[in-house]
DOTIMI-182187 format. One line per field, with one value per residue (C-alpha): residue number from 1; residue in three letters; chain; x, y, z. Coordinates in nm, 4 decimals. Example, Ala and Ser with C-alpha at 12.3 -4.5 7.8 and 13.67 -1.06 7.14 Angstrom:
i	[1 2]
aa	[ALA SER]
ch	[A A]
X	[1.2300 1.3670]
Y	[-0.4500 -0.1060]
Z	[0.7800 0.7140]
//
This chain:
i	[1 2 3 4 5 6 7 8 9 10 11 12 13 14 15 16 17 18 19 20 21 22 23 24 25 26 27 28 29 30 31 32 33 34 35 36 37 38 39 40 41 42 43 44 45 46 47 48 49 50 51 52 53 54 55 56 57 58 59 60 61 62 63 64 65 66 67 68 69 70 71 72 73 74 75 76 77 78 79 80 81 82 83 84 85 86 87 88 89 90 91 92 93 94 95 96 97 98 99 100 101 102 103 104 105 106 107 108 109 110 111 112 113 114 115 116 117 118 119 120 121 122 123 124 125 126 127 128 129 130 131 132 133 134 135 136 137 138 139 140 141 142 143 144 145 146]
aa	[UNK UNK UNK UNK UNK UNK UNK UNK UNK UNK UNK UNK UNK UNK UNK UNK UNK UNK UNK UNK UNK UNK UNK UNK UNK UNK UNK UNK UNK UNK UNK UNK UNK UNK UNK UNK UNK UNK UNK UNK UNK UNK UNK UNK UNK UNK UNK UNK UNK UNK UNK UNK UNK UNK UNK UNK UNK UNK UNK UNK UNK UNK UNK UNK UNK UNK UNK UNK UNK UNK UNK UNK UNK UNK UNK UNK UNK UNK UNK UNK UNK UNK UNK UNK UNK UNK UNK UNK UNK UNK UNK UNK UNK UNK UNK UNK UNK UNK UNK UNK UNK UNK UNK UNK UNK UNK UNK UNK UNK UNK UNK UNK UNK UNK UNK UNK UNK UNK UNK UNK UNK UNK UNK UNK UNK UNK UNK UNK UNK UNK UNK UNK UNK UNK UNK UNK UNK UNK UNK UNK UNK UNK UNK UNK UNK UNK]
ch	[A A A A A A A A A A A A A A A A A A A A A A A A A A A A A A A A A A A A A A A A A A A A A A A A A A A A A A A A A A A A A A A A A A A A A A A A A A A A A A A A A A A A A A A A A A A A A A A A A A A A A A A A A A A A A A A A A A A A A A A A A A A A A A A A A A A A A A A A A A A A A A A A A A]
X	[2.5303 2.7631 2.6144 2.6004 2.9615 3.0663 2.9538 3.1303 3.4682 3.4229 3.3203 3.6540 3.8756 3.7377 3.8825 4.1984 4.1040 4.2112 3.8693 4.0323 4.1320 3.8655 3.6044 3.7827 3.8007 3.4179 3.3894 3.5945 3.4045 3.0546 3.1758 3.3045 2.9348 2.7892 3.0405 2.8894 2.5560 2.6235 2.8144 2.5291 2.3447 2.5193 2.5967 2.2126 2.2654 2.2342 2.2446 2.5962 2.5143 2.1477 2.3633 2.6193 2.4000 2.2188 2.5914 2.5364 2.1738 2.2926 2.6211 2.3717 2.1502 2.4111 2.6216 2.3970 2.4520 2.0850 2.2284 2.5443 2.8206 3.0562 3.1664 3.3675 3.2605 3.5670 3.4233 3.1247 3.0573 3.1135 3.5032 3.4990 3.2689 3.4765 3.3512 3.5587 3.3661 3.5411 3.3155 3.1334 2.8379 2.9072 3.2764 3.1839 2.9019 3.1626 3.4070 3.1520 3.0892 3.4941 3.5268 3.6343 3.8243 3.5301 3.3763 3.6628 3.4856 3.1869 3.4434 3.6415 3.2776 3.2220 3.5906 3.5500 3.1559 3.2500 3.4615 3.1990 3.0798 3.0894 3.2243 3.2187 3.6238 3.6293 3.9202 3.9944 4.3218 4.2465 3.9267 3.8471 3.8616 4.1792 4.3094 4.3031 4.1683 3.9151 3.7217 3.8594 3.5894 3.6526 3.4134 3.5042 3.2830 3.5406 3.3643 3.6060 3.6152 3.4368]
Y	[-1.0613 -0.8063 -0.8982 -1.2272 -1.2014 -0.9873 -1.1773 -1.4932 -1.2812 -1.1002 -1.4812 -1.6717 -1.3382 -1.3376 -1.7003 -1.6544 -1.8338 -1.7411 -1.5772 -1.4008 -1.7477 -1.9045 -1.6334 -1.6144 -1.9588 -1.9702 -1.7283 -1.9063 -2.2414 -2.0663 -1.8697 -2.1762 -2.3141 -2.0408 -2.0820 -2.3753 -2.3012 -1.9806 -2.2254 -2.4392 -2.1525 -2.0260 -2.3426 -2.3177 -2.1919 -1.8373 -1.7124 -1.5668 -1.4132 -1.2461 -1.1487 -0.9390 -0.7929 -0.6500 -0.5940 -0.2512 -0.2484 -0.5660 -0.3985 -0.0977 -0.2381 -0.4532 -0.1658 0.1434 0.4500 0.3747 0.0736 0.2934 0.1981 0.4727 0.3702 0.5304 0.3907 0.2621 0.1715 0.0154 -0.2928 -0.4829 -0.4753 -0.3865 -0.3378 -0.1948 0.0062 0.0806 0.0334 0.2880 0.2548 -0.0803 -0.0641 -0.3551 -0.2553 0.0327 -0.0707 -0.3806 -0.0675 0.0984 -0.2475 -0.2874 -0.5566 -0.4155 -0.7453 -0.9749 -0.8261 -1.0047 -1.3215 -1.1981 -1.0584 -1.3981 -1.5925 -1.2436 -1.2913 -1.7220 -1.6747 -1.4414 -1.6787 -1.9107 -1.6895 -1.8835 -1.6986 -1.3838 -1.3030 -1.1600 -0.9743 -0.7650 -0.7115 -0.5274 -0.4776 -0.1889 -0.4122 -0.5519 -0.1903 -0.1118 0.2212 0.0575 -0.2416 -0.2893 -0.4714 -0.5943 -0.7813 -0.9023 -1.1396 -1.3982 -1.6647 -1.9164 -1.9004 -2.2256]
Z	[0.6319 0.8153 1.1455 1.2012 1.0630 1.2871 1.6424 1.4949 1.4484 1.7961 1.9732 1.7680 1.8755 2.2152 2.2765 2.1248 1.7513 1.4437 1.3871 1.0004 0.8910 0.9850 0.8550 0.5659 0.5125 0.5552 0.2720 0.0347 0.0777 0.0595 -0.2632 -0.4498 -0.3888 -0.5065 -0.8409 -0.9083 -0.8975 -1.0796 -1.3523 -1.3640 -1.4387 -1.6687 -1.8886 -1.9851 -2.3712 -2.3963 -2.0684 -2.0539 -2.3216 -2.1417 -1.8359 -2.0473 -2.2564 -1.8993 -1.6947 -1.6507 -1.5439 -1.2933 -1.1616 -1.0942 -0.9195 -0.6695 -0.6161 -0.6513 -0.4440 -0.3343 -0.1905 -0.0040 -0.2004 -0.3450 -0.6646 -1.0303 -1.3430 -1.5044 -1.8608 -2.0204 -2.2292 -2.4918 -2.4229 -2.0646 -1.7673 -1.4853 -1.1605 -0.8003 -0.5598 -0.3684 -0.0189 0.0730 0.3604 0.4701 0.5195 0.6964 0.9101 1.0259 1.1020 1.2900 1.5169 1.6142 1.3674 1.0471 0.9072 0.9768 0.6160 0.4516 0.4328 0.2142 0.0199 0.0077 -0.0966 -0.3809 -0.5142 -0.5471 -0.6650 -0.9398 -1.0992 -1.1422 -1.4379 -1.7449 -2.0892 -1.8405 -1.7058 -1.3272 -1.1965 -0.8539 -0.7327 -0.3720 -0.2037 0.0523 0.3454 0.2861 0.2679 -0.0979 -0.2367 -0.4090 -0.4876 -0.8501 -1.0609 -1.3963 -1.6335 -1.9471 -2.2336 -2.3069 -2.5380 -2.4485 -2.0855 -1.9689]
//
């Protein structure tokens, strides 16, 4: 994902476009896709549910150190799964190819995805890329978020 990123945001900076807006623009329209699929998904009875009950086994598999993310445990389920994600590969690797800001759009389409959740609350407030200390997940089972 980080690559082909990356030689769009060099090619729009290259002719003098607005290659952040427009990658990030990119991100949130593919994300609020995604969000409906993943509501779709999760409107099937039970399913929220199944994917709470597993957060911690999923969150550790998508953001594993085996997978080069960084990350601090924040809490644990039922009230609260929380982790900062406090180094992203594909933030770095876009660092290490001159293009550090072109990783904002997968975090634009994670941040509108995520909210697509239903009876599952999503929060970050600052993400790595964007210059934050940390990615700052929160996940929360709220029965009457639809």
């Amino acid at each position: 994902m980080v690559l082909p990123a990356v030689a769009l945001y060099k090619v729009l900076d290259r002719h003098a476009l607005a290659a952040e807006a427009l990658l990030n623009a990119y991100g949130d329209a593919m994300g609020r896709r995604f969000a409906k699929a993943v509501h779709g998904l999760t409107l099937l009875p039970g399913v929220s549910r199944l994917i709470w009950r597993h957060v911690d086994g999923i969150m550790d598999r998508m953001s594993s150190e085996k997978m080069g993310y960084k990350r601090r445990i924040v809490s644990r389920p039922p009230e609260m799964f929380g982790v900062d994600i406090l180094s992203c590969p594909y933030h770095e690797l876009a660092r290490q190819l001159g293009a550090e800001k072109a990783v904002l759009s997968i975090c634009h389409m994670d941040k509108a995805y995520m909210k697509g959740f239903r009876h599952i609350r999503y929060e970050r407030t600052g993400a790595v890329s964007e210059g934050a200390e940390c990615c700052d997940y929160r996940l929360r089972f709220d029965q009457r978020k639809l």
